[in-house]
C-alpha positions as a Markdown table, in Angstrom:
| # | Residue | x | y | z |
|---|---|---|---|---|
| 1 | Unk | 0.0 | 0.0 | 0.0 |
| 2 | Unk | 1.7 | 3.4 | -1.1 |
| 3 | Unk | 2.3 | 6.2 | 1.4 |
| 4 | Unk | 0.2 | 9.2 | 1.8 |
| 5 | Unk | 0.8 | 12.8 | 2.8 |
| 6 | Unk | 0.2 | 12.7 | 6.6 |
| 7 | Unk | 1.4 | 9.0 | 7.0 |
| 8 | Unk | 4.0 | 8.7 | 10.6 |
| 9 | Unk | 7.1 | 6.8 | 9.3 |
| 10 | Unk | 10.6 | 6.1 | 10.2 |
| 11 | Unk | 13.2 | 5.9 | 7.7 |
| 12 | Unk | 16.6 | 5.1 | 8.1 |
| 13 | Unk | 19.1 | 6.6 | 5.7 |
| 14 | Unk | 22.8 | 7.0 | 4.9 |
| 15 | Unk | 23.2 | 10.8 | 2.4 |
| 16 | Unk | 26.5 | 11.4 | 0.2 |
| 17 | Unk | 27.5 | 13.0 | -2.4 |
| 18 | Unk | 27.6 | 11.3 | -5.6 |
| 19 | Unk | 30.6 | 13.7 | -7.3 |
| 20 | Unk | 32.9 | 11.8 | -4.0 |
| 21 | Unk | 31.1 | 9.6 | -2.3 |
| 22 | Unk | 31.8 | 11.1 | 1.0 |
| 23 | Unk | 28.8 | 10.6 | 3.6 |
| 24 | Unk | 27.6 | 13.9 | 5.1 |
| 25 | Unk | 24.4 | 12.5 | 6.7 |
| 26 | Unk | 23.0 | 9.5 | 8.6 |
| 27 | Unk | 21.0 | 7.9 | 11.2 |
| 28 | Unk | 23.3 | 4.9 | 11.6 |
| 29 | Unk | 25.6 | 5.2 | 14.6 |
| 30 | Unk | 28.2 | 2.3 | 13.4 |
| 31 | Unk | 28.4 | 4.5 | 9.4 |
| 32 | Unk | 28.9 | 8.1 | 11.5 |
| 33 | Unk | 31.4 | 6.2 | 13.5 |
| 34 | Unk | 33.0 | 5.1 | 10.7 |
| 35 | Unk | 32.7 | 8.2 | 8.7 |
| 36 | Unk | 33.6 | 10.3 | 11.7 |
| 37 | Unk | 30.4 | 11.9 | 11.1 |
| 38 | Unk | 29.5 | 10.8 | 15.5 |
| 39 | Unk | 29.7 | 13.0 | 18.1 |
| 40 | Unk | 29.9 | 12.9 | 21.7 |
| 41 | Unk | 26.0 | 12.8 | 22.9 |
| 42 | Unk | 24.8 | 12.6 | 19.7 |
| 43 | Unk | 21.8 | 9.6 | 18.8 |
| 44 | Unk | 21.6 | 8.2 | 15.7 |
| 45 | Unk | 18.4 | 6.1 | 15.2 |
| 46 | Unk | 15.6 | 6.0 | 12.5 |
| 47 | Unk | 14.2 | 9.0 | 12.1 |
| 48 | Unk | 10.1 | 10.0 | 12.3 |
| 49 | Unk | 9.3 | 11.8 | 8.9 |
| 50 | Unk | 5.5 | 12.7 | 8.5 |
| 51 | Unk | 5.0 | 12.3 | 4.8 |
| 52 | Unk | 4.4 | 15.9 | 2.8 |
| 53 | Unk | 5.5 | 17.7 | 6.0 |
| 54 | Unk | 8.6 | 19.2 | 4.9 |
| 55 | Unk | 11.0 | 17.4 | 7.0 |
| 56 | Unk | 13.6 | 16.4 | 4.7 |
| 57 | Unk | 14.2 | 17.1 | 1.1 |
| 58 | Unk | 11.2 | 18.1 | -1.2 |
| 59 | Unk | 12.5 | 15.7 | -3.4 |
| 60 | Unk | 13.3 | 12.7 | -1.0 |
| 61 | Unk | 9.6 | 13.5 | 0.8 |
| 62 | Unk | 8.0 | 13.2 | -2.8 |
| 63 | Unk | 10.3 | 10.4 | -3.1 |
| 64 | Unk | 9.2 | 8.4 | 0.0 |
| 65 | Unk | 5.2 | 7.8 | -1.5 |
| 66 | Unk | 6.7 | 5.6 | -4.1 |
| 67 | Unk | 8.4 | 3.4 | -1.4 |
| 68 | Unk | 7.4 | 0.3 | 0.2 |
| 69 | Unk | 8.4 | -0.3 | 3.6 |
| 70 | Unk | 11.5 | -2.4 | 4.9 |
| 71 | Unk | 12.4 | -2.0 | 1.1 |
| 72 | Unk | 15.8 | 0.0 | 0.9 |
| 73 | Unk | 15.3 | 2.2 | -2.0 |
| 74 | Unk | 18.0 | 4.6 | -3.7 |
| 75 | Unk | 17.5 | 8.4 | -4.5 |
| 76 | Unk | 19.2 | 10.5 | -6.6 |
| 77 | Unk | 18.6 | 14.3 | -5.6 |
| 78 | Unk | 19.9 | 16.7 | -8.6 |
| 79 | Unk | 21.9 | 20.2 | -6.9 |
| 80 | Unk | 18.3 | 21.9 | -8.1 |
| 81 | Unk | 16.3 | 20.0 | -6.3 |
| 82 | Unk | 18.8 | 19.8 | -3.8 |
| 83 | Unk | 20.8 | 23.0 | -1.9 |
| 84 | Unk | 20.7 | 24.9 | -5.5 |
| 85 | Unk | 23.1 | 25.5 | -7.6 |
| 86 | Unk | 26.6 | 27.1 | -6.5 |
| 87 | Unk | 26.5 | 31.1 | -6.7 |
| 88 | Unk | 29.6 | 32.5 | -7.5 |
| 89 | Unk | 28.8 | 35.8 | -6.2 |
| 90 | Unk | 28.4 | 34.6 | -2.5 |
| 91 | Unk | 32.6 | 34.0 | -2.4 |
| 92 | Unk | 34.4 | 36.7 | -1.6 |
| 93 | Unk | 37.9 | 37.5 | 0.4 |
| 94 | Unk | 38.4 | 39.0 | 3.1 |
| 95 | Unk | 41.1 | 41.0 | 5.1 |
| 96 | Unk | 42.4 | 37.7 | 8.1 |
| 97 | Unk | 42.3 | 41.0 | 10.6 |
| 98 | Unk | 38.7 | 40.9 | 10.3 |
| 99 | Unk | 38.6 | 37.4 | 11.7 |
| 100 | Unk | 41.0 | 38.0 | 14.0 |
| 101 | Unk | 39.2 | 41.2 | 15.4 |
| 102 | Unk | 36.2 | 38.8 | 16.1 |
| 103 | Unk | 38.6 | 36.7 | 17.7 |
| 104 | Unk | 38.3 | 33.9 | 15.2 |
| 105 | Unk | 41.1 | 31.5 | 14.1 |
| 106 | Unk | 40.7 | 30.9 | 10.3 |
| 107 | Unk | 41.2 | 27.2 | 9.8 |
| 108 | Unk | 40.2 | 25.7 | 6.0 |
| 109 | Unk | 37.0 | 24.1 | 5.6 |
| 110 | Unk | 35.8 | 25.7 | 9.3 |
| 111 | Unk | 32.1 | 26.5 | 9.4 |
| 112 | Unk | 31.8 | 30.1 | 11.0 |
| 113 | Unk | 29.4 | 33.0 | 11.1 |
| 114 | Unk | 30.6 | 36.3 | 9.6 |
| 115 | Unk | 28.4 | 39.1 | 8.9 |
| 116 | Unk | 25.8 | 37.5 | 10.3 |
| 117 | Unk | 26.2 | 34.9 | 7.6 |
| 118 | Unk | 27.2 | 31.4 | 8.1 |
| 119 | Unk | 30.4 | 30.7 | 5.6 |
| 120 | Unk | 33.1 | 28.0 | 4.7 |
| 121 | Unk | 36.5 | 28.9 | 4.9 |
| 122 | Unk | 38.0 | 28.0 | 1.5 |
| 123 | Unk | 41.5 | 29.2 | 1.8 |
| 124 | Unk | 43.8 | 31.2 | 3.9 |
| 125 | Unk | 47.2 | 32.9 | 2.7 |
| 126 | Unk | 48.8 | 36.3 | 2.3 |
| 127 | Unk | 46.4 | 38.0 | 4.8 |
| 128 | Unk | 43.3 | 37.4 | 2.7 |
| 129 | Unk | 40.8 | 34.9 | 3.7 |
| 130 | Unk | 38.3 | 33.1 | 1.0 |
| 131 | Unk | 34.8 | 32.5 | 2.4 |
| 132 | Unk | 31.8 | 31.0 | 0.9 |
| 133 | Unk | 28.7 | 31.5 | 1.5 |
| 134 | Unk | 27.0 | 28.8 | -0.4 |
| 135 | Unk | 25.6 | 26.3 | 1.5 |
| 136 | Unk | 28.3 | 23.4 | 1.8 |
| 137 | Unk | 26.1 | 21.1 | -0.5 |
| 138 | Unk | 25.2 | 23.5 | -3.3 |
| 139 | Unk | 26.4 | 22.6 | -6.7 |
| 140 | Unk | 26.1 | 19.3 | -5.6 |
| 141 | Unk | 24.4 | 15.6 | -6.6 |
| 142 | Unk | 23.6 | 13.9 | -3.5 |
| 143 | Unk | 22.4 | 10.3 | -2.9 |
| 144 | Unk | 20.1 | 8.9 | -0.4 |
| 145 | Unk | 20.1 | 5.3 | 0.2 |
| 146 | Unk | 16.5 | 4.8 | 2.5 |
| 147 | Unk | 14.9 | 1.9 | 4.0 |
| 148 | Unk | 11.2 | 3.1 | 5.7 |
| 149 | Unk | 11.4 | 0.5 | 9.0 |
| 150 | Unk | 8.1 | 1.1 | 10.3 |
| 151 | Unk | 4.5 | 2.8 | 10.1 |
| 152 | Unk | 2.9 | 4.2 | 12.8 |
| 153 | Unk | -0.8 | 3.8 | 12.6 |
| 154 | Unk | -2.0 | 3.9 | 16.3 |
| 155 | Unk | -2.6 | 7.3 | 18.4 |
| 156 | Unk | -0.6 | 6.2 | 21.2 |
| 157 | Unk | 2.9 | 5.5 | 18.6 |
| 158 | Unk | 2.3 | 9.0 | 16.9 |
| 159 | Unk | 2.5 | 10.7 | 20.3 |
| 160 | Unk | 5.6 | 8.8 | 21.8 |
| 161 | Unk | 7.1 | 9.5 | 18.4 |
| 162 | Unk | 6.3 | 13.0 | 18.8 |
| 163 | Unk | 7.9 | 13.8 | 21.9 |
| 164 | Unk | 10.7 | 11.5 | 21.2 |
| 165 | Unk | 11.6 | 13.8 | 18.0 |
| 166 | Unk | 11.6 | 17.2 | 20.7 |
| 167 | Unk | 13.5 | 15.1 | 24.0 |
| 168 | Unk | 15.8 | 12.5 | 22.1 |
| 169 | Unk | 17.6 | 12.2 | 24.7 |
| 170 | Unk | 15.2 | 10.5 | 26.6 |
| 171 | Unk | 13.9 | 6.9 | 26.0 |
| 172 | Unk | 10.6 | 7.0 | 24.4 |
| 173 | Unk | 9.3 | 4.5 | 27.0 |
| 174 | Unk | 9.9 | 6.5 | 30.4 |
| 175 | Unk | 7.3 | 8.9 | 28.9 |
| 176 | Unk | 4.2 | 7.7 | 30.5 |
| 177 | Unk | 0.8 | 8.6 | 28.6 |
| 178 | Unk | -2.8 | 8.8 | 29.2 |
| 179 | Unk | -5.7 | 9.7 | 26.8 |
| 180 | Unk | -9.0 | 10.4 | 28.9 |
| 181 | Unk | -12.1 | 12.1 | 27.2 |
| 182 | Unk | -10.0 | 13.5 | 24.8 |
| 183 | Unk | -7.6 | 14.8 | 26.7 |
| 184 | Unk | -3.6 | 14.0 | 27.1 |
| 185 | Unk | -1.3 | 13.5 | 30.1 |
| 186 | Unk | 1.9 | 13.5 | 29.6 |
| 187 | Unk | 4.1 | 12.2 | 32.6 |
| 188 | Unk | 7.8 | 13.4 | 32.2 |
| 189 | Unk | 10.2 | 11.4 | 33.7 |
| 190 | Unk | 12.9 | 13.0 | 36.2 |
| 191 | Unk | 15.7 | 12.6 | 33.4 |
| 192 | Unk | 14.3 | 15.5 | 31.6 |
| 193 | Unk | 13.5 | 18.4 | 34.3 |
| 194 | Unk | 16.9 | 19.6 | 33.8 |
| 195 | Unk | 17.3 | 19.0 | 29.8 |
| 196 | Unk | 18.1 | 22.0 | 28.4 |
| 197 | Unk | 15.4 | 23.9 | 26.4 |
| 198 | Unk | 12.7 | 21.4 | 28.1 |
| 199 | Unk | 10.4 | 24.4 | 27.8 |
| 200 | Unk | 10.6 | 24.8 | 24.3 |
| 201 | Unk | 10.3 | 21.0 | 23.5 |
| 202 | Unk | 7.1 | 20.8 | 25.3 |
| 203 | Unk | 5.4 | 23.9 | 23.4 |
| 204 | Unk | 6.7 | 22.1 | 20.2 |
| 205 | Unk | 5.4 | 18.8 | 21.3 |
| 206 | Unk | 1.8 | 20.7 | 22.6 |
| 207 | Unk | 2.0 | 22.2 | 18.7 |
| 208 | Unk | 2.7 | 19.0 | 16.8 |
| 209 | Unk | -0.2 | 17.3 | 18.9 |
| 210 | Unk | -2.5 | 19.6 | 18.2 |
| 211 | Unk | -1.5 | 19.8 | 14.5 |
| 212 | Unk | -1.2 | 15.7 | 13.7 |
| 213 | Unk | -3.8 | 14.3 | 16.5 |
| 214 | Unk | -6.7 | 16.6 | 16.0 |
| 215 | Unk | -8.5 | 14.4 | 18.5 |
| 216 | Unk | -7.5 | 15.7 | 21.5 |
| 217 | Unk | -8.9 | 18.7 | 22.9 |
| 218 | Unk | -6.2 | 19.5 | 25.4 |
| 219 | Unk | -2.4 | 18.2 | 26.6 |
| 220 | Unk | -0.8 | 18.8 | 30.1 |
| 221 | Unk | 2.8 | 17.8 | 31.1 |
| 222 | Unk | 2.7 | 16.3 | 34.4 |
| 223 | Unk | 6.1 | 16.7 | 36.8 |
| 224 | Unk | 6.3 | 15.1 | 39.7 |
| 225 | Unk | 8.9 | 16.1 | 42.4 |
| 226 | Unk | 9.1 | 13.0 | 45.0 |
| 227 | Unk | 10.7 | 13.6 | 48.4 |
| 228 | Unk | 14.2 | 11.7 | 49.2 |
| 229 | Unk | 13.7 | 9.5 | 51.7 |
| 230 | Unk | 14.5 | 9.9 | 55.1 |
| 231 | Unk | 18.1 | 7.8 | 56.4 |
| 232 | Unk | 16.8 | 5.6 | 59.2 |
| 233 | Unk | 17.4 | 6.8 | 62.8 |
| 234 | Unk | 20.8 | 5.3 | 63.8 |
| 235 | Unk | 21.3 | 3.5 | 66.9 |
| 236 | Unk | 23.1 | 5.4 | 69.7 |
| 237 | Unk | 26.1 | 4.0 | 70.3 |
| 238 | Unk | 27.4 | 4.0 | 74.0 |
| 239 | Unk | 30.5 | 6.0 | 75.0 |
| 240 | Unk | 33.3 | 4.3 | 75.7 |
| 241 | Unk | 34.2 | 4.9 | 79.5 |
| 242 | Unk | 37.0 | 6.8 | 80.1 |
| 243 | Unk | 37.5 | 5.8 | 83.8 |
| 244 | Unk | 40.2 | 3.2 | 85.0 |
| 245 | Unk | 39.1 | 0.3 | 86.2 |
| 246 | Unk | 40.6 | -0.7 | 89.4 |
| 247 | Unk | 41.9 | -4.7 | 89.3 |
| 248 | Unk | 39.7 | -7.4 | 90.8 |
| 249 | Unk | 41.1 | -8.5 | 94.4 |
| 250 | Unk | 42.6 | -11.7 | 94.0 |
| 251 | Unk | 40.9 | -14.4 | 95.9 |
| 252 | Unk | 43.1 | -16.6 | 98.0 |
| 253 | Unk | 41.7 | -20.0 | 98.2 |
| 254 | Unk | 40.5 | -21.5 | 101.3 |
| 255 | Unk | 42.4 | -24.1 | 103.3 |
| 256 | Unk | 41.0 | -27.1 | 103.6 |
| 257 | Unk | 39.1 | -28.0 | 106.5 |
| 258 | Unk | 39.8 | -31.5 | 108.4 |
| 259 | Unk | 36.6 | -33.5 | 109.9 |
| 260 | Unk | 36.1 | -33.1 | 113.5 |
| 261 | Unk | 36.7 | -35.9 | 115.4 |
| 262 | Unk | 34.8 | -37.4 | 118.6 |
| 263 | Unk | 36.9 | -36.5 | 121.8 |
| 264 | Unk | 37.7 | -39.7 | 124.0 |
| 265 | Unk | 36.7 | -39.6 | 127.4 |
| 266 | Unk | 39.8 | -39.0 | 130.0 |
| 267 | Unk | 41.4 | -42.1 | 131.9 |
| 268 | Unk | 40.5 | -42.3 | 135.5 |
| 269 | Unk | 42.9 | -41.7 | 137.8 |
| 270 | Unk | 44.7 | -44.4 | 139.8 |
| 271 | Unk | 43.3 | -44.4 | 143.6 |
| 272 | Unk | 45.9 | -43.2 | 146.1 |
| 273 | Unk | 46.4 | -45.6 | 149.6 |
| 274 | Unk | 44.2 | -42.8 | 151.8 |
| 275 | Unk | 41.3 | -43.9 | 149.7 |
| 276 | Unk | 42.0 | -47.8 | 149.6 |
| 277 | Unk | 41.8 | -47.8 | 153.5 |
| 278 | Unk | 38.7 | -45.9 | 153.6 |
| 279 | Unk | 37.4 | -48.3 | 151.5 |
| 280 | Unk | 38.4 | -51.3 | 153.6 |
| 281 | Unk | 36.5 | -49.4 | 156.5 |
């Protein structure tokens, strides 16, 4: 079934340019890495294109209604359909103490803004400076090789894919959603109270909502700020006591006691002669 304007897709693509073959765009982290196109924080993934919306290309959106998904597909963008032809009359030179009175180091193929312009720097010798102010890829043939990995069809996808596309740097699925009477809550996660520009990303989100989910009457963004908890009470722990302890008295031990024994009864006494005659009496 062929795609229609308004249609939630995501493509994955790698972009060069045919005159070199040198990649200057793509959503493939292990080709960026490769072409040294990756930078630190950056996420390469498919990308959510609504068909007819502008997003890419004119001529790789027209492109994409002709395609059939998980079917890698090659596109050949001509420099008129592309970033226009190149203008000779946006190179000119410049005196390098012009750059250096806006404190900028002139270093060949530098992107920089001059003028209020943004310009390549094409060359740098004798105290001149040659800057163009063509876009990088004007002039140019550029080649787009695309696989469409999924269609979103459901209400729920199209949201996550929406906010996804403002806070990339947030998984899709800590995003919590609820649709009630045709209305949207939009839980956000701690990770992204401190992204930068989280404002702006919301109003964006609030915009695209309205815009591609006509459905819904009204979307809030729900933060929730939970309390650390409390450390448990610790334990006191007793002091140590600082006061000397005076030694045990050493205990002697008893002598052993011996058994009484029964006292025998004294001898009698031998009768004296006095006595024996007053016996015989």
């Amino acid at each position: 079934m062929a795609l229609q304007k308004g249609d939630f897709i995501l493509i994955d693509y790698v972009a060069k340019v045919k005159e070199t073959n040198e990649v200057f765009d793509t959503t493939k982290e292990d080709v960026a890495k490769k072409e040294h196109l990756h930078k630190e924080g950056q996420i390469h993934e498919p990308e959510l294109v609504v068909v007819g919306e502008g997003w890419v290309l004119k001529a790789l959106d027209d492109a994409l209604t002709t395609m059939e998904i998980c079917k890698p597909c090659t596109v050949e963008i001509s420099p008129e359909k592309g970033f226009g032809p190149r203008d000779p009359e946006k190179i000119k030179r410049v005196s390098i103490k012009q750059l250096y009175a806006k404190e900028i180091n002139p270093v060949v193929g530098a992107r920089i803004e001059f003028q209020g312009k943004s310009a390549t720097i094409r060359s740098v010798g004798a105290g001149r400076v040659l800057l163009d102010f063509n876009a990088p890829l004007a002039g140019r043939t550029l080649i787009y090789d695309v696989t469409i990995t999924a269609k979103l069809d459901k209400t729920a996808e199209k949201i996550g894919a929406i906010v996804h596309r403002r806070v990339p740097v947030v998984e899709e699925d800590k995003f919590k959603l609820t649709i009630k009477e045709g209305n949207l809550t939009i839980d956000m996660p701690e990770e992204t109270f401190y992204v930068e520009g989280i404002q702006i990303a919301k109003r964006g989100i609030a915009m695209d909502i309205q815009k591609f989910v006509p459905d819904l009457d009204e979307t809030k963004f729900v933060e929730t700020f939970k309390a650390e908890p409390k450390p448990a009470a610790a334990v006191p722990t007793p002091a140590p006591s600082t006061a000397k302890s005076e030694p045990e008295p050493e205990t002697k031990p008893k002598p052993e006691t011996k058994p009484k024994t029964e006292a025998k009864p004294a001898a009698k006494a031998p009768k004296t002669a006095k006595s024996a005659k007053a016996a015989k009496a």
